[in-house]
C-alpha positions, 0 to 999 in steps of 0.5 A, spaced: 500 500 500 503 507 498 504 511 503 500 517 503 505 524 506 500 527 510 501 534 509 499 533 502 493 531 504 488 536 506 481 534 510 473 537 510 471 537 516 462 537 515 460 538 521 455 543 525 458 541 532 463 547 533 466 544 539 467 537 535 470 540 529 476 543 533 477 537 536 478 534 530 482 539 527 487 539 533 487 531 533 489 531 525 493 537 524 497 533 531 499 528 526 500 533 520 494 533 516 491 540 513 484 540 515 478 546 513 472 545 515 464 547 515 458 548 519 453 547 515 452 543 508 451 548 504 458 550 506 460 544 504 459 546 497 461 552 496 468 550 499 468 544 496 466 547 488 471 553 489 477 548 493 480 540 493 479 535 499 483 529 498 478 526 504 471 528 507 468 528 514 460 527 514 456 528 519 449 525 518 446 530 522 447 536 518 441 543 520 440 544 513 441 538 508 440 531 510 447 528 509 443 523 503 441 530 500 448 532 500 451 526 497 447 527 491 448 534 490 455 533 491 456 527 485 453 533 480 460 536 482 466 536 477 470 531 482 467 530 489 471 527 495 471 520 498 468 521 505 467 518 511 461 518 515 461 521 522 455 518 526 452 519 534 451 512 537 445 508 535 445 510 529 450 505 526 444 502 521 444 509 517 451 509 517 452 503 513 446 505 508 451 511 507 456 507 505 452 504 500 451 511 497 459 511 496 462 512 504 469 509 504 467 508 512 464 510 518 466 513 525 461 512 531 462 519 536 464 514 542 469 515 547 475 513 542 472 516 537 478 520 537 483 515 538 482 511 533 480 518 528 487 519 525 488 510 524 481 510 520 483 516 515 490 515 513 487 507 511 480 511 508 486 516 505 490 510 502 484 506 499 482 513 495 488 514 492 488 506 490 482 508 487 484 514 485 490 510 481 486 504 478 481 509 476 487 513 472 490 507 469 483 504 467 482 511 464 488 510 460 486 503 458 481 505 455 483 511 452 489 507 450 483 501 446 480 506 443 486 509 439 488 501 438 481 501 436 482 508 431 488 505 428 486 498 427 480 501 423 484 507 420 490 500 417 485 496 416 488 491 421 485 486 426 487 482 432 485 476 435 486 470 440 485 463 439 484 459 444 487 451 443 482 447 445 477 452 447 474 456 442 469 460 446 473 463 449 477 466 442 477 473 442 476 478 435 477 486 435 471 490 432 476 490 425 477 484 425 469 484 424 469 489 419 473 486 415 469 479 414 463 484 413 460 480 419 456 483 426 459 482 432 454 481 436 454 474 432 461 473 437 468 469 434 467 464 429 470 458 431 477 457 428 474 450 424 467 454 422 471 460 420 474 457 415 468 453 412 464 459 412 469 465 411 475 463 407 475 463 400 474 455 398 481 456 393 484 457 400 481 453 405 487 448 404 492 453 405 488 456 412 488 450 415 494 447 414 498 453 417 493 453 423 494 446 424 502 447 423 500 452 429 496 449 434 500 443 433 507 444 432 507 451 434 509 454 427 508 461 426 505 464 419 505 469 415 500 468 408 496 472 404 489 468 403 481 471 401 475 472 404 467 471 402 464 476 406 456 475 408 454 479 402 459 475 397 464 480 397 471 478 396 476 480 399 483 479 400 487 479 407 493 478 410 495 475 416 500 473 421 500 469 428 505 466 433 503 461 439 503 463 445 505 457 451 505 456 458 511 455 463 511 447 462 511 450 455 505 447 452 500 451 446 495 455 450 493 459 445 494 462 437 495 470 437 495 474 430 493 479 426 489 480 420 489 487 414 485 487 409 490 488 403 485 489 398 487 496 395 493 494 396 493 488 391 488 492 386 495 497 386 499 491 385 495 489 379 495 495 376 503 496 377 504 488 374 500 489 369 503 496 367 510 493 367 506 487 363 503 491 359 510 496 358 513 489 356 508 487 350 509 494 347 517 493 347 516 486 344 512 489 340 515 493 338 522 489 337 519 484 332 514 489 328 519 495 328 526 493 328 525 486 326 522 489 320 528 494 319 532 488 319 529 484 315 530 490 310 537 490 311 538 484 309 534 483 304 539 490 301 545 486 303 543 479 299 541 484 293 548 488 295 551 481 295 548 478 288 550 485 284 557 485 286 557 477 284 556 479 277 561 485 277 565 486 272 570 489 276 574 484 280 575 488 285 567 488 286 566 481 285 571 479 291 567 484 295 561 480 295 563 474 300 563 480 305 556 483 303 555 475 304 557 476 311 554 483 313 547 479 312 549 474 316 550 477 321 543 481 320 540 474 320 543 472 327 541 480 329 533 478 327 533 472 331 536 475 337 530 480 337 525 475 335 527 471 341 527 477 346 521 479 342 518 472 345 520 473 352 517 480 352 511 478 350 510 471 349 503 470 349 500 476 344 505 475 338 504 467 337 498 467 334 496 460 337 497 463 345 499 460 351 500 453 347 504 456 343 508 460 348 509 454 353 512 450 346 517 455 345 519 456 353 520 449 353 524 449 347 528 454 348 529 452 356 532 445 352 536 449 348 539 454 353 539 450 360 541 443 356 536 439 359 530 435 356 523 439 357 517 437 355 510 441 353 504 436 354 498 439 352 492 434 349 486 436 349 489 443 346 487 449 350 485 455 348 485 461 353 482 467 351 484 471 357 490 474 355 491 476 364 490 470 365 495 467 359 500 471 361 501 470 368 500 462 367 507 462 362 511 467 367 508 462 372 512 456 368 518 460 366 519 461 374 518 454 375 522 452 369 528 457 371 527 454 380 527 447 377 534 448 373 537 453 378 535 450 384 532 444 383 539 442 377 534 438 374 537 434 368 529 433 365 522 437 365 515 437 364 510 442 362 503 440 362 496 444 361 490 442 362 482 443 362 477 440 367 470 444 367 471 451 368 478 451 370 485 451 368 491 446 371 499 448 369 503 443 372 511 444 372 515 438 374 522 436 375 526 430 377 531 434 380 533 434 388 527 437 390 526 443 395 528 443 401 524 443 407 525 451 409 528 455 404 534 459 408 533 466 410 532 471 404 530 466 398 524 464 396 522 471 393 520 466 386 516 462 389 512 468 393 511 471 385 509 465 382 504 465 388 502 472 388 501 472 380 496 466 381 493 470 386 492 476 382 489 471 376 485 467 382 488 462 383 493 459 387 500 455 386 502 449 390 509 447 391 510 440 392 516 435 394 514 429 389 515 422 393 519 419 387 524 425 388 523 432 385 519 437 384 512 439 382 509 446 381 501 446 380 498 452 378 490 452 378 486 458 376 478 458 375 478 462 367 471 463 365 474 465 357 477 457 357 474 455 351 475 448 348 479 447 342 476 442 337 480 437 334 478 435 328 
């Protein structure tokens, strides 16, 4: 309990007996408190509407306003006072229904009245100031929860607690319900209901398999996943969790965060599909502008080269092996540009699209890494969705380029497929495979394969493969799929 320094410590005295009141006086000024005082309980409130006391003596027989009055006048004040009672003998029921209005305690006017007096307000003193400081800190809590609250709302972020083995008791802040699009008098859905009803079926298996990770095995997560609010609105999230155990170390609960990045992602997208777009635009512009120009310039060479053949001068006709050389070497600069040209903007060029992109991705990973890959694509695919196109082949140029880079595959597949309304790209290798956890600062590949499916819809996994290697499966659901007919 703290020690409460008397001399900062100024008491009223309310009382009409003035003989009492300079007893009182002398008893606790002795013990080196500071007191004032008043007769009457008007006074009272004068005094104390113009001064501050730290404690209140009562009398319950006041002249001019019962003592319950003035309790509830005094309450209308800016700050009232603790108090004690002060009471004749006979009267000790009166005195507890006073401490049911708010008196700390109470002191019968009896023959030790004045020696138990200083006793009964160092300790009345000490428990307002410990009301005074848990009241303060209480203030600031709140105070404190609703600025947490205004910045959550203003980041669109949430927090939340889950409680192993006991979901009733799992915690949302008011975000979190926001952000789901959900009532919060409706309460925490439980971590297996949240995901059957509020995470988008094409990321259950991820939810679920970092929070099983979590609960299980104490592994953190930091994934990005989407949300079906109430009123169908998708939204895109990103979360964060860490366990939190007890002192014999078991998982007693799974607390996180959980921003709605949805703005965040359309600004992405756009940014992506500018840089895209800028791609396509310099393809473009390598095959149709200087690989035109080119051509141009070899076919001059070839009529240059023909001309000084047939030369009568000899000197001229020795020079045609160069004009020869010259369009050479223009051929060669045509090819360079047609395959950068390729790799800028593989799906626009190639008239038959992702298929045709996949095969050329393929041969030229067969020419450029040395090793044997494959493109599978039976029934054939048509994808009219050139977003959707264009994400599927970086999707398999990353894997491809992760599979010979990492994976030191001597042998990869491409495959692409329709089932119903989705698209399935698979990539795989027979190499070393990955290893369990990537070493700190890699990884940025797989996050931009997962990331682009995202933006298209879809979602990427990545699997160690039980007969050794790696498989990267890609699955986007694409409403512009349309079959192609073989006949």
């Amino acid at each position: 309990m703290p020690t409460i320094s008397p001399s900062d410590s100024t008491i009223l005295i309310v009382d009409d007996d003035a003989g009492i009141v300079r007893l009182i006086e002398k008893t606790l000024r002795r013990e080196g408190f500071q007191t004032a005082s008043a007769s009457s309980g008007h006074g009272a409130l004068l005094w104390i509407d113009r001064h501050r006391a730290d404690l209140m003596l009562l009398d319950l027989k006041l002249q001019d306003i019962e003592a319950r009055e003035l309790i509830d006048r005094l309450r209308q004040l800016p700050l009232m006072p603790p108090f004690v009672v002060i009471t004749g003998q006979g009267d000790e029921r009166v005195a507890v229904e006073m401490m049911k209005c708010g008196a700390l305690d109470y002191l019968v006017k009896d023959a030790q009245f004045l020696e138990l007096l200083p006793a009964v307000v160092r300790r009345t003193l000490a428990e307002a100031d410990k009301d005074r400081r848990l009241a303060a800190a209480e203030e600031a809590l709140r105070h404190s929860e609703r600025n947490l609250a205004k910045a959550q709302e203003i980041a669109q972020l949430g927090s939340y607690e889950l409680f192993v083995g006991n979901p009733a008791a799992d915690q949302w802040s008011a975000e979190i319900y926001r952000i789901l699009g959900r009532e919060q008098s409706k309460g925490p859905l439980p971590p297996d209901e949240f995901i059957r009803v509020a995470v988008h079926p094409a990321d259950r298996h991820t939810v679920e398999s970092a929070l099983e990770l979590a609960r299980t095995k104490g592994e953190s997560y930091n994934l990005d996943y989407r949300v079906v609010r109430e009123d169908g609105a998708i939204r895109h999230v990103h979360t964060m969790g860490e366990v939190v155990r007890d002192t014999a170390g078991v998982i007693r609960l799974v607390v996180g965060t959980l921003q709605d990045v949805t703005e965040r992602k359309r600004l992405e997208k756009e940014i992506l599909d500018i840089s895209d777009r800028e791609q396509r635009r310099i393809g473009q512009d390598l095959h149709d502008g200087l690989g035109q120009h080119l051509a141009g310039i070899e076919l001059m060479s070839q009529v240059l080269e023909q001309r000084l053949a047939g030369a009568r001068s000899k000197e001229a006709s020795n020079l045609a092996p160069e004009a020869g050389k010259i369009s050479h070497h223009v051929r060669e600069a045509i090819s360079q540009a047609r395959a950068l040209a390729r790799g800028l903007s593989p799906v626009v060029i190639e008239s038959e699209g992702l298929m045709a992109a996949l095969q050329q991705l393929s041969d030229s990973a067969s020419q450029m890494f040395r090793i044997r890959c494959e493109f599978e694509c039976d029934p054939p695919v048509l994808v009219t969705d050139h977003t959707v196109a264009t994400h599927l082949y970086r999707i398999a140029q990353e894997a491809v380029s992760n599979a010979v880079k990492h994976g030191r595959t001597k042998d990869a597949q491409i495959r692409l497929r329709a089932s119903g309304e989705r698209i399935v790209l698979i990539i795989k290798d027979r190499g070393v495979g990955l290893p369990e956890r990537l070493p700190s600062g890699k990884g940025m590949g797989l996050r931009i394969m997962q990331y682009r499916a995202g933006i298209i819809g879809g979602s990427v996994v990545v699997q160690r493969d039980p007969e050794g290697g790696t498989s990267v499966i890609c699955s986007v659901q694409n409403a512009a799929l349309q079959p192609v007919n073989v006949s």
